[in-house]
Every structure is written in structure tokens, then in C-alpha cells.
C-alpha positions as CSV (number, residue, x, y, z in Angstrom):
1,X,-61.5,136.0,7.3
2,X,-64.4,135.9,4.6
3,X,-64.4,138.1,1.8
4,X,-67.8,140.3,1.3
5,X,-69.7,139.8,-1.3
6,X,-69.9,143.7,-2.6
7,X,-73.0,143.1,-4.9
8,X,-75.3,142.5,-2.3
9,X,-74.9,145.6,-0.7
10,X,-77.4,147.9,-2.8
11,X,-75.2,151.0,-4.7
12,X,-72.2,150.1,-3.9
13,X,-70.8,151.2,-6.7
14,X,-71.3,154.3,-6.5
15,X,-71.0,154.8,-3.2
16,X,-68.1,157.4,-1.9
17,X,-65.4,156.3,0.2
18,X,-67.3,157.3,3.6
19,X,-70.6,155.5,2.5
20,X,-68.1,152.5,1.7
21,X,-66.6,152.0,5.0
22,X,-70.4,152.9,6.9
23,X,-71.8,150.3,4.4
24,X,-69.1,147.6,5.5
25,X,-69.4,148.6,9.2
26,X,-73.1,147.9,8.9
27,X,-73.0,144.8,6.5
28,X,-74.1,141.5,8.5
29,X,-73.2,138.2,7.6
30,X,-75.6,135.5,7.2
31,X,-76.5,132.9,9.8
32,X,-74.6,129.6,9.3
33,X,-74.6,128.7,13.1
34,X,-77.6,126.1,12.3
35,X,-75.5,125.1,9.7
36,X,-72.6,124.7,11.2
37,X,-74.2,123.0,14.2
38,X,-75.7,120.4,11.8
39,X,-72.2,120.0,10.1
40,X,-70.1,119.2,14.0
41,X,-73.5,116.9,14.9
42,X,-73.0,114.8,11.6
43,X,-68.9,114.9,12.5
44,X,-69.4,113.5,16.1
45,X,-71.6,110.9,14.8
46,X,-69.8,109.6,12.5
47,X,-66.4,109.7,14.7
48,X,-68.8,108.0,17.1
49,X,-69.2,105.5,14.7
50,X,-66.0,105.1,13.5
51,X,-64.4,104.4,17.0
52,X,-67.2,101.8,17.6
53,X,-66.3,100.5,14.1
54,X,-62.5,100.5,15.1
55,X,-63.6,98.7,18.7
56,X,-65.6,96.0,16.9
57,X,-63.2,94.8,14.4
58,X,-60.1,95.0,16.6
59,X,-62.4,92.5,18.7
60,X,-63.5,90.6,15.6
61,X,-59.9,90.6,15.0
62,X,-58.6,89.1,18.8
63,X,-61.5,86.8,18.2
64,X,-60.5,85.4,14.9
65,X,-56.3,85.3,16.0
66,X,-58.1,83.4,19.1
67,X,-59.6,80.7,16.9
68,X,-56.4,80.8,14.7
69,X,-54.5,79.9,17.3
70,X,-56.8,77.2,18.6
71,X,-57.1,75.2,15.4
72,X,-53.5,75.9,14.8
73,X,-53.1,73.7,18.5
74,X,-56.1,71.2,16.9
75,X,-53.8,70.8,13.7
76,X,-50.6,70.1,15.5
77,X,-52.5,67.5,18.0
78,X,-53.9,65.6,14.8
79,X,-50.3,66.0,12.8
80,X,-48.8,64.5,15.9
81,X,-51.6,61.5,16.6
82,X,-51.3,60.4,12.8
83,X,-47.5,60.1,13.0
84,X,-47.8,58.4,16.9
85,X,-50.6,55.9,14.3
86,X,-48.2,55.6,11.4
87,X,-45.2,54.8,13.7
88,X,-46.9,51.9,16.0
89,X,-47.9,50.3,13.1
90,X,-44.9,49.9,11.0
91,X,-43.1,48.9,15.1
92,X,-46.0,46.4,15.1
93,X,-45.0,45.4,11.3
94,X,-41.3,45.1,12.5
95,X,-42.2,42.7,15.3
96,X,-42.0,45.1,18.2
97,X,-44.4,43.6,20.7
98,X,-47.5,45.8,21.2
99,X,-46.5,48.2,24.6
100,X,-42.7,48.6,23.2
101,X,-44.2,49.9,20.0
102,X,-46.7,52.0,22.2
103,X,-44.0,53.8,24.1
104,X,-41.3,53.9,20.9
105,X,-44.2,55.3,18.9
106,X,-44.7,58.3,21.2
107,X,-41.7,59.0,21.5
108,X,-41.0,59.3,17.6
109,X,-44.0,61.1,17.3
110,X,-42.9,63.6,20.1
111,X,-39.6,64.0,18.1
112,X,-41.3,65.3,14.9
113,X,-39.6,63.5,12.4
114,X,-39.9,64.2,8.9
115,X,-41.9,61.8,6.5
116,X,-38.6,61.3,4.5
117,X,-36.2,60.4,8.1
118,X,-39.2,58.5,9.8
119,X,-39.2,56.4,6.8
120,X,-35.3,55.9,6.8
121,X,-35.6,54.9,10.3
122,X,-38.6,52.3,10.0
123,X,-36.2,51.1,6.8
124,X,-32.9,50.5,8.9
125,X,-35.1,49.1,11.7
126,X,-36.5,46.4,9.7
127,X,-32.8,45.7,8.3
128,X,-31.6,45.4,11.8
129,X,-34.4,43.3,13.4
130,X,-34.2,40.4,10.0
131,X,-30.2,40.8,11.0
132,X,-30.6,39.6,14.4
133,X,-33.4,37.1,13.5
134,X,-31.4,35.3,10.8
135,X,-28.1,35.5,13.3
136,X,-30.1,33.7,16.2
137,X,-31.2,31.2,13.6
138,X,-27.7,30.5,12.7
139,X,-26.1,30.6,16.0
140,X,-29.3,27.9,16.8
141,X,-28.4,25.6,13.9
142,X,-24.6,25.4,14.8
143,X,-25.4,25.0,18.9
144,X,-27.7,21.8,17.7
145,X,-26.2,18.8,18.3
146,X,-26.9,15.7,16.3
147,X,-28.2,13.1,17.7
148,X,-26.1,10.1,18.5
149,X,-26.9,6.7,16.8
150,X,-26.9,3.0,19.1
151,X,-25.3,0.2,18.6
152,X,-26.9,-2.0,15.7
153,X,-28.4,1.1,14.3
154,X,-31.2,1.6,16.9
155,X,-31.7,5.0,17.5
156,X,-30.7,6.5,21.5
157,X,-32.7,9.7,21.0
158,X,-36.4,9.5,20.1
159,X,-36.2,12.0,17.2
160,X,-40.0,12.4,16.8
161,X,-40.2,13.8,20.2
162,X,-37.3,16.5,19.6
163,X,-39.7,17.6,16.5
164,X,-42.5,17.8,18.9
165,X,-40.3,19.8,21.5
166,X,-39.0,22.0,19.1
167,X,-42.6,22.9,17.0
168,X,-43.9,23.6,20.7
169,X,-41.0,25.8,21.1
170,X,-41.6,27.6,18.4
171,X,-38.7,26.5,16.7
172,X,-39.0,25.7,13.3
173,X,-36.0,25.2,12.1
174,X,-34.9,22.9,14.7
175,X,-37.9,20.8,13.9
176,X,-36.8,20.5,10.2
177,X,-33.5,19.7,11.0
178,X,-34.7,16.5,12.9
179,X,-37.5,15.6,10.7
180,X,-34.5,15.3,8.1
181,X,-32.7,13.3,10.5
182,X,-35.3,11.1,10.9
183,X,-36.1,10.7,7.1
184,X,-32.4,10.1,6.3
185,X,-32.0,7.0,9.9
186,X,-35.4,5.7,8.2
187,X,-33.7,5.3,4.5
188,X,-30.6,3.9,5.9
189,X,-32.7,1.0,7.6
């Protein structure tokens, strides 16, 4: 409970005992209902206005984790696209035909390689691919048959059209070996 303020009842002082306690039965405090009326109005507002506050940023925040989460999505689709890009074209470089190194890429990109293992694997690919190529060139070159002279020196196969056959084929070395067959039958004639 408040305390009275003793000096603004006039005399009190020297007031006896009885005139004391009548005095203090009689005292009034002051009016501070308008006062305290203003004080709850200015609380409610402003709890008002906090809980709005609160309501708007926790939106603001679902919002913002909303976006977040969409470019998060955005960044992963691009990550993903460049490495599917990266990966076609060093399966193109490798001499994967173009719908093998369509459906290889994806799949690599699916798998998430690292920069560091995608480029061990292009690496070992390459390795792989020259192996076989230089292999089938070998095994092409010791399949060949020369060609078997005639009598007198005249030639039974028509080497000029073996070097024909085998540029059409696509066969290069073939067509070297019989181009230096036919330079060595024409500087034995």
C-alpha cells in the first residue's frame, strides 16, 4: 500500500494522537484513474503492435525460407545442367557418338561426381577408348593379307583398287599398307 505523504495534511505535527488517526481516516488520495487509464491504453497498443510486429516478420521470415529454398532447388538444377554440359562434351571429345554421350552424360550428372573423380573418369576413359582403337588397328594390320604376285611379275590383285576400298572404308591404314605395296611391285619392275 502507499505511504502518505504527512506534509500535506495541514498541522500535522502537532496534531494529538486522536486528530492523527481522524486526519488519516479523512485523508484522500489523489486521482490517478485517468492516469492510469492512459498508462493500460498505451500498454495495449503497443502489445497490439508488438504481436502484429511478431505476425509480420514470422511471415517475412516463411517467405524469405520459401525463396531460400526455391533458389536453393534453381542452384542445384544449374550445378547439375553444367556438369550433364561438361560431361557430353568431354564423351563427344572421347568419340562417344552423340545419343550414347547424351544418355552417359545424364547419368554422370545424376550421380554427382566430384570435379576431381569426374575428371579421373573422363582421364581413364580416354586411356581406354585410344587402347581399343590402337588394338583394332593392330589386330587389322596382322588379319591383312598380302597380296599374291603372278607369274612373270604381273600383279593378280589390282592394288590401286584395294586403296580405293579401304579409304572408302575408312581405313587408313589399310590404304597405306597397299599404297606401299604398290610403290615397292612398281620399283621392282
Amino acid at each position: 500500500m502507499a505511504k502518505i505523504d504527512t506534509a500535506k495534511i495541514e498541522g500535522y505535527a502537532e496534531m494529538t494522537a486522536e486528530e492523527k488517526l481522524k486526519a488519516l481516516e479523512d485523508f484522500e488520495y489523489e486521482d490517478n484513474a485517468q492516469e492510469l487509464e492512459r498508462v493500460k491504453t498505451q500498454l495495449s497498443k503497443a502489445n497490439s503492435e508488438a504481436a502484429k510486429n511478431k505476425r509480420d516478420r514470422d511471415t517475412q521470415k516463411a517467405a524469405d525460407d520459401e525463396a531460400m529454398t526455391e533458389l536453393k532447388a534453381r542452384l542445384a538444377e544449374l550445378e547439375k545442367r553444367d556438369r550433364k554440359s561438361s560431361a557430353k562434351a568431354r564423351l563427344l571429345g572421347c568419340g562417344v557418338d552423340e545419343n550414347a554421350a547424351e544418355s552417359m552424360a545424364e547419368c554422370l550428372a545424376d550421380a554427382g561426381l566430384s570435379d576431381e573423380a569426374a575428371s579421373s573418369f573422363f582421364t581413364e576413359l580416354k586411356k581406354h577408348i585410344d587402347g581399343v582403337a590402337k588394338k583394332a588397328k593392330s589386330d587389322a594390320m596382322t588379319q591383312t593379307t598380302p597380296p599374291q604376285g603372278g607369274g612373270g611379275g604381273a600383279q593378280s590383285v589390282d592394288l590401286s583398287k584395294k586403296i580405293e576400298e579401304a579409304q572408302a572404308a575408312g581405313d587408313f591404314s589399310a590404304a597405306a599398307y597397299y599404297t606401299r605395296l604398290q610403290a615397292e611391285a612398281a620399283a621392282g619392275k
